[in-house]
DSSP file (Angstrom, degrees, kcal/mol; ACC not computed):
  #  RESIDUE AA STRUCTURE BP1 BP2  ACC     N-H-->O    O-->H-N    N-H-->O    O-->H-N    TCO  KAPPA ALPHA  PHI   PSI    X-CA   Y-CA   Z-CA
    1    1 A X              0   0    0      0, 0.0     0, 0.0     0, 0.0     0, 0.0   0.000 360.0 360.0 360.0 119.7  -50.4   18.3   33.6
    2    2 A X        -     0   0    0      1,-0.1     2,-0.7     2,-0.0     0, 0.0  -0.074 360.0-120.5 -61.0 145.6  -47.2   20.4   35.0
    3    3 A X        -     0   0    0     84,-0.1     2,-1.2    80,-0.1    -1,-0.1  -0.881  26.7-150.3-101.9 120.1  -45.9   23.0   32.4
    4    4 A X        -     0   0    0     -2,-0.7     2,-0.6     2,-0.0    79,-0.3  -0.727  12.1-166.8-103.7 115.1  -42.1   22.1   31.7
    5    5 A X        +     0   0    0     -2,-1.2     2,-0.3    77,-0.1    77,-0.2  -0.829   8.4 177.8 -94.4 146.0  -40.0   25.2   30.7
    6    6 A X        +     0   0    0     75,-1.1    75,-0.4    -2,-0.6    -2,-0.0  -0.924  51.0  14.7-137.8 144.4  -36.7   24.7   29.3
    7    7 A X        -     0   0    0     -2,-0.3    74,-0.8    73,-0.1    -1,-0.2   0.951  66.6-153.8  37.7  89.7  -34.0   27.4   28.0
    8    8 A X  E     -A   80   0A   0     72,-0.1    44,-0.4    -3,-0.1     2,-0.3  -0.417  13.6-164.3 -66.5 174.7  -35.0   30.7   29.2
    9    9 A X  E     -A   79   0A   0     70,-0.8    70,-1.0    -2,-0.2    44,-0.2  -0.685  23.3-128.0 178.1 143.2  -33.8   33.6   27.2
   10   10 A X        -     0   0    0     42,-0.5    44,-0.8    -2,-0.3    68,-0.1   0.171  23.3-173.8 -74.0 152.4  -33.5   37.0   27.6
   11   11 A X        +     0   0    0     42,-0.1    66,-1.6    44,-0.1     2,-0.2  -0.427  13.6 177.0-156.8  80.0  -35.1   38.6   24.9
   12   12 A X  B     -F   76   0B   0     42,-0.4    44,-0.8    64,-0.2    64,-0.3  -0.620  25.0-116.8-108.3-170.1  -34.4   42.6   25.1
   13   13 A X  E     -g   56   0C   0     62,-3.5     2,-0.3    -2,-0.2    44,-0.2  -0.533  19.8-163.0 -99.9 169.7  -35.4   45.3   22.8
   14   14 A X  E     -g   57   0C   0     42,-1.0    44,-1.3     1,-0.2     3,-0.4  -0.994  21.8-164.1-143.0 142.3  -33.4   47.3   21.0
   15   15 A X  S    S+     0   0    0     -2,-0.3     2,-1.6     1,-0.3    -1,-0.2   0.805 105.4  41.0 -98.5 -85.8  -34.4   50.8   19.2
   16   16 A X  S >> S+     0   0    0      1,-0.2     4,-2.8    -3,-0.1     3,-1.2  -0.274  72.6 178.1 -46.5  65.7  -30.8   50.1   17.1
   17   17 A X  H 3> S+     0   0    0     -2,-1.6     4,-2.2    -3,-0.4     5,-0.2   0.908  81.2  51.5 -40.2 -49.7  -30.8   46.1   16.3
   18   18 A X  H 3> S+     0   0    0      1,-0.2     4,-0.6     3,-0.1    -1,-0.2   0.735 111.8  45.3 -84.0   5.8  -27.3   46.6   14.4
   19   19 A X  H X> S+     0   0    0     -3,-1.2     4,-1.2     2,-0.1     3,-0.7   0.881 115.0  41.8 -63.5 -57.7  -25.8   48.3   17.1
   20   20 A X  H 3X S+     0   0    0     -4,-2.8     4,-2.9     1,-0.2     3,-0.4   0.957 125.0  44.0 -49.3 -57.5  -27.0   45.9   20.2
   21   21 A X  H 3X S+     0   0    0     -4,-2.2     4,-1.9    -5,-0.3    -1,-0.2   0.770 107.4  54.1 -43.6 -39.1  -26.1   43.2   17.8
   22   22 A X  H <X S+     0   0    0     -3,-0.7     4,-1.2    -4,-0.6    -1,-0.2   0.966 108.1  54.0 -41.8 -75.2  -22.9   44.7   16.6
   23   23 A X  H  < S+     0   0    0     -4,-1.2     4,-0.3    -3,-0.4    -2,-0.2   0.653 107.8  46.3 -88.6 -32.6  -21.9   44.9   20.4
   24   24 A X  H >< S+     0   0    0     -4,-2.9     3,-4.5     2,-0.2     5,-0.5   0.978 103.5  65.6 -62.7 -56.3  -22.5   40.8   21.3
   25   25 A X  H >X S+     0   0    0     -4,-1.9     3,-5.4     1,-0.4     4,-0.5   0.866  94.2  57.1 -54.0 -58.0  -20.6   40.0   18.0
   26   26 A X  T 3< S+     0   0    0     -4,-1.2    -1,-0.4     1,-0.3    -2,-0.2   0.666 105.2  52.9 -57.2 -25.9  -17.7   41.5   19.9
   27   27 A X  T <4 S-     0   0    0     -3,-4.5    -1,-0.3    -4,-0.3    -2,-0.2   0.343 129.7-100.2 -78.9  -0.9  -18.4   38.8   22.6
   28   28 A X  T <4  +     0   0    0     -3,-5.4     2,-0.3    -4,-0.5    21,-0.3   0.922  62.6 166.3  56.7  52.0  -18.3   36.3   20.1
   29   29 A X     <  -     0   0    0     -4,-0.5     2,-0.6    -5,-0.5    19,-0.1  -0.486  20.1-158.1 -59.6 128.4  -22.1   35.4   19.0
   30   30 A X  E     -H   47   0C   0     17,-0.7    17,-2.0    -2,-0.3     0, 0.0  -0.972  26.9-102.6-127.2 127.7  -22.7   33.8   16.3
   31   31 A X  E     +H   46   0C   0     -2,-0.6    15,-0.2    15,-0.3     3,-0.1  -0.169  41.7 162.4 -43.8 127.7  -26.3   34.0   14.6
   32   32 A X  E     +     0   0C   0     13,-3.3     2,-0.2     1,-0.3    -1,-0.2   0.711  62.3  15.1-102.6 -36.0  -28.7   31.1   15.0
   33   33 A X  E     +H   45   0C   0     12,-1.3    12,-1.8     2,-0.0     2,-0.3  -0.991  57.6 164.7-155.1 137.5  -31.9   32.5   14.2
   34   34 A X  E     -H   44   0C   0     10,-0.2     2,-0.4    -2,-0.2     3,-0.4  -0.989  23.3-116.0-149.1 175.0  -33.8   35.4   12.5
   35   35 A X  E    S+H   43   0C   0      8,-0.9     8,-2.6     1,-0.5     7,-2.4  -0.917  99.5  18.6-154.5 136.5  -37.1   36.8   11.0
   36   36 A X  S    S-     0   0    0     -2,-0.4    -1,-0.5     5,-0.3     7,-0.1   0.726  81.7-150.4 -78.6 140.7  -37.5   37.4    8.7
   37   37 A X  S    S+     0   0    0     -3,-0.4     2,-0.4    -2,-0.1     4,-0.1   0.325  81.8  47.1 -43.6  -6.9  -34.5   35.5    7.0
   38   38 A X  S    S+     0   0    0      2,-0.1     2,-0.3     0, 0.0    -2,-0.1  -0.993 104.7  10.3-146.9 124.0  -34.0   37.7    4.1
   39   39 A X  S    S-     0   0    0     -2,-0.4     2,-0.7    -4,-0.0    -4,-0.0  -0.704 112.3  -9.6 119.1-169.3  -33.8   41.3    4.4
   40   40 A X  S    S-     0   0    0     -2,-0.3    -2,-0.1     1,-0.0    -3,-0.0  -0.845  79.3-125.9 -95.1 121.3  -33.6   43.6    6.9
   41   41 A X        -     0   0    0     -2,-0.7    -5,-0.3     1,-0.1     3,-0.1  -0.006  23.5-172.3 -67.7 147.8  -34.2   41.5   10.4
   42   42 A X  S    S+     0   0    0     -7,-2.4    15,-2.3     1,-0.3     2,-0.4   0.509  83.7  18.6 -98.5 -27.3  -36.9   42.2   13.4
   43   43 A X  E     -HI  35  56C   0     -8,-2.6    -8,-0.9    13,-0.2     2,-0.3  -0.940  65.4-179.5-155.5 127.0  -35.3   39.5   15.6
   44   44 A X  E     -HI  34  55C   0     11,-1.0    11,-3.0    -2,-0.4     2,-0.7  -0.991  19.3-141.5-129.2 141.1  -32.2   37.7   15.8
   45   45 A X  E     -HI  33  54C   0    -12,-1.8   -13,-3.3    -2,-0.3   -12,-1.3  -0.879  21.7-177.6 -96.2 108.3  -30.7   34.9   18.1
   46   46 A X  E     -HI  31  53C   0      7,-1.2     7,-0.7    -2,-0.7     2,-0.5  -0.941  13.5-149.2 -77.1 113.0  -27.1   35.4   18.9
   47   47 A X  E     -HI  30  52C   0    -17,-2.0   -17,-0.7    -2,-0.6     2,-0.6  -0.583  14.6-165.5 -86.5 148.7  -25.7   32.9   20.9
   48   48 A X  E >   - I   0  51C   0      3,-1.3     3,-0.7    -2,-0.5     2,-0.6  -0.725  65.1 -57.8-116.5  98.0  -22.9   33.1   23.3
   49   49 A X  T 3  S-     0   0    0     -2,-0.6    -2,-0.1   -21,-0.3   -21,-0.0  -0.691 124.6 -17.8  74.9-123.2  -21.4   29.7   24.3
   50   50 A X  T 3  S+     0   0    0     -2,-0.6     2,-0.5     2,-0.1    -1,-0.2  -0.280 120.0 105.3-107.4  19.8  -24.4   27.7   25.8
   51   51 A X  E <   - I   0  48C   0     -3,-0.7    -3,-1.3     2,-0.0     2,-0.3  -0.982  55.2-155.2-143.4 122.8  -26.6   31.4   26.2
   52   52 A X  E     - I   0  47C   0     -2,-0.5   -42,-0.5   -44,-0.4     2,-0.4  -0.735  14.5-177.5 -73.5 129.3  -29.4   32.2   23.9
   53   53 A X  E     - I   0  46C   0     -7,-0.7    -7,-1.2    -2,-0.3     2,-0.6  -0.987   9.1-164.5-139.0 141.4  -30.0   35.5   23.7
   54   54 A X  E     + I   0  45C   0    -44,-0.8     2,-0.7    -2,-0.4   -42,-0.4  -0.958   5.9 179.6-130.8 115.2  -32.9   37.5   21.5
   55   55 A X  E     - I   0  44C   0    -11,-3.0   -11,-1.0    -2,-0.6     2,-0.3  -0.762   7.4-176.6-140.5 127.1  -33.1   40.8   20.7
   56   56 A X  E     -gI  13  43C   0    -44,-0.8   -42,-1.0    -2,-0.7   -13,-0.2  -0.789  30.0-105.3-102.1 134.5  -35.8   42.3   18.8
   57   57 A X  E  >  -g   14   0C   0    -15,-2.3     4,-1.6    -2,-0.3   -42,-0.2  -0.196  26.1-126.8 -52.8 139.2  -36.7   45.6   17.4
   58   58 A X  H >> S+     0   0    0    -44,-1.3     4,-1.7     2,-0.2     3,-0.6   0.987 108.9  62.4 -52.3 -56.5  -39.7   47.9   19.2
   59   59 A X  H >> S+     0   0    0      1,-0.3     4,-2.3     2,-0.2     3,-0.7   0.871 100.5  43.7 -27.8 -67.8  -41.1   48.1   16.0
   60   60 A X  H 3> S+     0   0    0      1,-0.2     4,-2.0     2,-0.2     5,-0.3   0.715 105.2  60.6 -68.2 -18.1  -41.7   44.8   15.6
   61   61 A X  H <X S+     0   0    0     -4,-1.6     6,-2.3    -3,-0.6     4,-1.2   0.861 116.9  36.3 -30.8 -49.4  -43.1   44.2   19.2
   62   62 A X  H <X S+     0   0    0     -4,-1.7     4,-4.5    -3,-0.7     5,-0.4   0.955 121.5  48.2 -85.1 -68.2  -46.1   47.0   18.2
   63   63 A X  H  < S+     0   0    0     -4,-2.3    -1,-0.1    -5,-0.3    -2,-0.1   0.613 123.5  23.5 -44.2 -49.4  -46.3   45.7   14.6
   64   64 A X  H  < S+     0   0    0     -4,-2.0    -1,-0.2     1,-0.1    -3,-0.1   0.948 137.8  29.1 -34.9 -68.0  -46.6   41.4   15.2
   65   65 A X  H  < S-     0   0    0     -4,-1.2    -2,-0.2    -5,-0.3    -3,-0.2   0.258  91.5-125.5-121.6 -17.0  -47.8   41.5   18.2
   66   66 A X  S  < S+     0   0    0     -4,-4.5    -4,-0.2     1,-0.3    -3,-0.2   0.618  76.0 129.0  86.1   9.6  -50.2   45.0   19.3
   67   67 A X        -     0   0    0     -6,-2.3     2,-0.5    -5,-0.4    -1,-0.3  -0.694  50.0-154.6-109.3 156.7  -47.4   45.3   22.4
   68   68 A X        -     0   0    0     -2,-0.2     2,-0.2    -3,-0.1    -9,-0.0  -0.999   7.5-163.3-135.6 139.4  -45.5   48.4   23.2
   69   69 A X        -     0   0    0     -2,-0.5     2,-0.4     6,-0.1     6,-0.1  -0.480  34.8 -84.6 -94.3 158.9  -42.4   48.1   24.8
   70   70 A X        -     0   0    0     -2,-0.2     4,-0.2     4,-0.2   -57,-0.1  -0.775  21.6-153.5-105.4 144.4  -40.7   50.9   26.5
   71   71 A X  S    S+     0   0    0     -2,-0.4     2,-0.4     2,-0.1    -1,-0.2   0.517  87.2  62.2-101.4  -7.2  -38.7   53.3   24.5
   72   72 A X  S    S-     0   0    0      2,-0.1     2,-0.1    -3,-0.0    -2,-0.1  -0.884 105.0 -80.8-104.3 110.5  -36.6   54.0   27.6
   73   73 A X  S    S+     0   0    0     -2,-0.4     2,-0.1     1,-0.2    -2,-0.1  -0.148 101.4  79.2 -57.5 145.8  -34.6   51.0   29.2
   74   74 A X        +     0   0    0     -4,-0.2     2,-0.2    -2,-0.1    -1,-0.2  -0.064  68.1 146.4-109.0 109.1  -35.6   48.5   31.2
   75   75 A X        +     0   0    0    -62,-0.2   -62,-3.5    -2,-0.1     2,-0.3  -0.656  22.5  97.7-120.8  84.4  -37.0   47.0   27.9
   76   76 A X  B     -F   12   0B   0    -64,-0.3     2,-0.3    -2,-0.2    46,-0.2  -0.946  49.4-138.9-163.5 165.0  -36.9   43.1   27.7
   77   77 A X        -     0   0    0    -66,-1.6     2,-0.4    -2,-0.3    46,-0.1  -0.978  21.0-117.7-137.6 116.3  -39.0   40.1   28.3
   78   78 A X        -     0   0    0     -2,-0.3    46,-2.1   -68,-0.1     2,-0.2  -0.333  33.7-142.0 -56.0 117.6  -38.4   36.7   29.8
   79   79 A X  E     -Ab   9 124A   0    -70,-1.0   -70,-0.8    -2,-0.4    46,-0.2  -0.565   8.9-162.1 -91.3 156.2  -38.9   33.6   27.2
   80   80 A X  E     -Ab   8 125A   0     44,-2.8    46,-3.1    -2,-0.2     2,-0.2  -0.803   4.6-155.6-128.2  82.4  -40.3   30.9   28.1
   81   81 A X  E     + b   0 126A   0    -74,-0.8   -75,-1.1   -75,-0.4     2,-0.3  -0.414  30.6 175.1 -66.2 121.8  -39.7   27.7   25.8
   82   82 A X        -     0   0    0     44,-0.9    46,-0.4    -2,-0.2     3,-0.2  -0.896  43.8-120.7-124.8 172.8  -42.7   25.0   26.3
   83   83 A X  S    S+     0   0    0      1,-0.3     2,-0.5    -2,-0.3    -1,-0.2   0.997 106.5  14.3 -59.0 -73.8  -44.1   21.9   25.1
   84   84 A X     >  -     0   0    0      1,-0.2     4,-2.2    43,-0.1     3,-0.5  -0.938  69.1-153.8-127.0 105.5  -47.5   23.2   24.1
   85   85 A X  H  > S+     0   0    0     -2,-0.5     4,-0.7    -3,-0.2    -1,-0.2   0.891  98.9  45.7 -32.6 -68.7  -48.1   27.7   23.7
   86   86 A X  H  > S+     0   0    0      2,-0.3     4,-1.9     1,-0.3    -1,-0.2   0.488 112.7  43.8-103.3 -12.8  -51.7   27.3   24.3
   87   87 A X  H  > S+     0   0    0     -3,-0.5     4,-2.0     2,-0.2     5,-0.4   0.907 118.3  48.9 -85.3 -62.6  -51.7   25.0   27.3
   88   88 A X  H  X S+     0   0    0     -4,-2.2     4,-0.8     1,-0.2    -2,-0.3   0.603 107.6  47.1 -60.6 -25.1  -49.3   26.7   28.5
   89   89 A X  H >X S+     0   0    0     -4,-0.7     3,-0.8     2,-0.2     4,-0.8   0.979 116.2  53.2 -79.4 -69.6  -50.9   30.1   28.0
   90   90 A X  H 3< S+     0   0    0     -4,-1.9    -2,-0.2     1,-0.2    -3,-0.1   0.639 101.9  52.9 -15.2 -40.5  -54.2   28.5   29.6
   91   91 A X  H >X S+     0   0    0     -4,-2.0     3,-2.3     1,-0.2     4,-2.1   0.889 110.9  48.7 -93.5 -18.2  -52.7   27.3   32.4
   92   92 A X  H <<>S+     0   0    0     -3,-0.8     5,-1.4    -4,-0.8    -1,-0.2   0.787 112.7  49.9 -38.9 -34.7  -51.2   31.2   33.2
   93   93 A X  T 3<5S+     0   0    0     -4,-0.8    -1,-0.2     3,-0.3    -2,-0.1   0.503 102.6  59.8 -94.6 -19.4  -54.3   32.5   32.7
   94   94 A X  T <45S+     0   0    0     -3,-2.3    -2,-0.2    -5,-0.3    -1,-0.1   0.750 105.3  48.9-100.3 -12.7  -55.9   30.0   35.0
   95   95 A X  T  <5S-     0   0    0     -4,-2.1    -1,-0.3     2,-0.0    -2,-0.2   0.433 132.2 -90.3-103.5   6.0  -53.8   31.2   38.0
   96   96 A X  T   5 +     0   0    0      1,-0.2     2,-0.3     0, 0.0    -3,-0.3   0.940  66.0 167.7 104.4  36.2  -54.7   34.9   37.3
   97   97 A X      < -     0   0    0     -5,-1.4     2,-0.3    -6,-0.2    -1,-0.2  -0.690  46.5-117.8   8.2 105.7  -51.2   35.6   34.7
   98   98 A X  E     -C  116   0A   0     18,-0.6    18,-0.8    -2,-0.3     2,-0.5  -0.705  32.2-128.8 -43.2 129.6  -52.5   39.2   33.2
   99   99 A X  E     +C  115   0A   0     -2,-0.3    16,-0.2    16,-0.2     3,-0.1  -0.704  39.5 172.5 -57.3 126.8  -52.8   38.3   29.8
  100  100 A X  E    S+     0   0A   0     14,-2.0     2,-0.4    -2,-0.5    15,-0.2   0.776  70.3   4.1-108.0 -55.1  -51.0   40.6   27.2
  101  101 A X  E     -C  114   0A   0     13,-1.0    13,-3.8     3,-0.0     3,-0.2  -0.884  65.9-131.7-167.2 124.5  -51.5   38.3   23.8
  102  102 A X        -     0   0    0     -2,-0.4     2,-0.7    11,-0.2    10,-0.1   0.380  51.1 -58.7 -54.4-177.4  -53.1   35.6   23.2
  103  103 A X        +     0   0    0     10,-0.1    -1,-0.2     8,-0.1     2,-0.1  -0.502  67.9 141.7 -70.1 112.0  -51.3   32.6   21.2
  104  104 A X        -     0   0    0     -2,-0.7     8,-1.1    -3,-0.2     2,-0.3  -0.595  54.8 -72.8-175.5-107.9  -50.1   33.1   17.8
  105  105 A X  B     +D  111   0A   0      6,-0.2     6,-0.2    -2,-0.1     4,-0.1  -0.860  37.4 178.9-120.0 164.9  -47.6   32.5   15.0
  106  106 A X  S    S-     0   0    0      4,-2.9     3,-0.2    -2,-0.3     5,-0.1  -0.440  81.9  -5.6-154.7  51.3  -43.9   34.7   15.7
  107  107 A X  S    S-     0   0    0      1,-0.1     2,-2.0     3,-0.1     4,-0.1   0.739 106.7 -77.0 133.2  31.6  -42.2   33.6   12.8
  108  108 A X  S    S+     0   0    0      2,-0.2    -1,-0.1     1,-0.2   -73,-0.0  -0.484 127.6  30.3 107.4 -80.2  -43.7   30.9   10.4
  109  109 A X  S    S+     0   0    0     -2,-2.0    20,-1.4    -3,-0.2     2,-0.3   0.250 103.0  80.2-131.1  31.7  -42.9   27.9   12.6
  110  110 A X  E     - E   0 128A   0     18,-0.2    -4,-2.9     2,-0.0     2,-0.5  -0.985  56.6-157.6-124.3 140.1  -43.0   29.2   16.3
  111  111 A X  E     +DE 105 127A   0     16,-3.1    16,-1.1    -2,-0.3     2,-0.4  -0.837  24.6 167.3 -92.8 128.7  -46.3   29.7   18.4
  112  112 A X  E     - E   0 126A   0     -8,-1.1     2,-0.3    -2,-0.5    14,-0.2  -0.806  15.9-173.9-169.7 154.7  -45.8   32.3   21.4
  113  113 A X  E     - E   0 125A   0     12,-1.3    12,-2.8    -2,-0.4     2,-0.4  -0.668  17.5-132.3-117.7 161.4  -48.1   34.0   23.6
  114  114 A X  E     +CE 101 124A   0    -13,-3.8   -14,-2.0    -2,-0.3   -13,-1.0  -0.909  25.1 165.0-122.8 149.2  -47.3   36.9   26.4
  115  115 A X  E     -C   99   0A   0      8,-1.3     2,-0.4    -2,-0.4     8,-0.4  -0.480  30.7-121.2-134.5-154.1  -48.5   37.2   29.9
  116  116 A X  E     -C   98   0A   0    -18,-0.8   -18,-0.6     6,-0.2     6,-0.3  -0.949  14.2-127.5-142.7 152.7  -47.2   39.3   32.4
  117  117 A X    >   -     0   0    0      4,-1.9     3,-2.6    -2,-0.4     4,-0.1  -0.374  46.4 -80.7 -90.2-178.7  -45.7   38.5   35.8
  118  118 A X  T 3  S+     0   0    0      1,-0.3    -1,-0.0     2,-0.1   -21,-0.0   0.673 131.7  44.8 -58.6  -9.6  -46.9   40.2   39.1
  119  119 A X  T 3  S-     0   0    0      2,-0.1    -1,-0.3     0, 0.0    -2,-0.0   0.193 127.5 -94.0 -94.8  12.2  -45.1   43.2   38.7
  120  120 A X  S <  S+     0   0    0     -3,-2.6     2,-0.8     1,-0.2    -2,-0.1   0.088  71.6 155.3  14.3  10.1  -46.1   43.8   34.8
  121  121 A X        -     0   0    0     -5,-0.1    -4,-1.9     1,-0.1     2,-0.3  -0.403  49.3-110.7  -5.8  71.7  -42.9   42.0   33.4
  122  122 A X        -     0   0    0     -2,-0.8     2,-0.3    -6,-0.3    -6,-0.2  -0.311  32.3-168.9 -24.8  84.8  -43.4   40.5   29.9
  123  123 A X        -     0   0    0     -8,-0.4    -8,-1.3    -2,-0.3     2,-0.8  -0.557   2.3-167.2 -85.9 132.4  -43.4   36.7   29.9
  124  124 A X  E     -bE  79 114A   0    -46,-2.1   -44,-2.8    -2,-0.3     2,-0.5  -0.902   1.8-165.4-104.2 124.8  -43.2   35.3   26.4
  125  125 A X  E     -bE  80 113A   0    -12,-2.8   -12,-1.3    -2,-0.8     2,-0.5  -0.730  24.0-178.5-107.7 142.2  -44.1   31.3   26.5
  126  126 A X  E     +bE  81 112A   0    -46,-3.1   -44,-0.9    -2,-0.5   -14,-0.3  -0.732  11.6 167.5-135.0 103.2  -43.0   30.2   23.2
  127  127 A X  E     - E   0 111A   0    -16,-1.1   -16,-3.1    -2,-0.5     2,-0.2  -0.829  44.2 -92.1-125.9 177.7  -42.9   26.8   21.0
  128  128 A X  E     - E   0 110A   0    -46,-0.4     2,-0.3    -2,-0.2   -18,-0.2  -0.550  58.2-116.3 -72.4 127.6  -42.4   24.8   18.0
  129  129 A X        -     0   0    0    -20,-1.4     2,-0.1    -2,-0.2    -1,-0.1  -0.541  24.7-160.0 -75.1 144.4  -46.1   24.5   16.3
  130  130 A X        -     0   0    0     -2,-0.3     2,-0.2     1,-0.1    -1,-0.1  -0.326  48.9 -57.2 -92.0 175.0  -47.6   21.5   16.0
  131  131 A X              0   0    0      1,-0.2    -1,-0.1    -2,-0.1     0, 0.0  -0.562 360.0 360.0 -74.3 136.3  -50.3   20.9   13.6
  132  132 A X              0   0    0     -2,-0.2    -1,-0.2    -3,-0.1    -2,-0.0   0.554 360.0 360.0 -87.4 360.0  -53.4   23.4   14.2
């Protein structure tokens, strides 16, 4: 079965979130998505037009997820929206994908798992959970 990705997005990190965030608004983003919803945020989706964009604190990279990001830029990760996280992390794995972290929950009701491309590039494959 082919893995269909749909809607990349950029996902970089940010040591300041209400700066970076701050500095899209000015592009005219408007908020789609965050986590935690209440509170002070790890990851919010701005969007600009028809481009999704994610940018998440290093903190919450180490904290979620065990990953450390680098404190210097270039810090970002290509998402990867799929049908199914864990087929999709399987079949990555099955064509030699370094694994970085395995499949598991990133916000309640999203699955998403990291792999790395050949250069060590941080893929995040990401979807809506189904029932486990």
């Amino acid at each position: 079965m082919p893995i269909v990705f749909a809607y990349p997005q950029p996902n970089p990190y940010a040591a300041d979130l209400r700066r970076t965030l701050g500095f899209y608004r000015r592009f005219g983003s408007t908020e789609k998505f965050r986590v935690p919803r209440k509170g002070s945020p790890d990851l919010v989706e701005p969007k600009l037009g028809s481009f999704n964009l994610a940018v998440s604190t290093l903190g919450a990279l180490r904290r979620a997820h065990g990953l450390v990001g680098g404190e210097r830029p270039p810090r970002g990760e290509l998402v990867l929206w799929v049908r199914d996280v864990d087929a999709a992390f399987s079949s990555w794995k099955a064509v030699g994908a370094a694994t970085l972290s395995p499949p598991d929950d990133v916000g309640g009701s999203l699955g998403g798992a990291w792999v790395a491309d050949p250069e060590g590039n941080p893929v995040q494959l990401v979807a809506r959970w189904t029932a486990r």
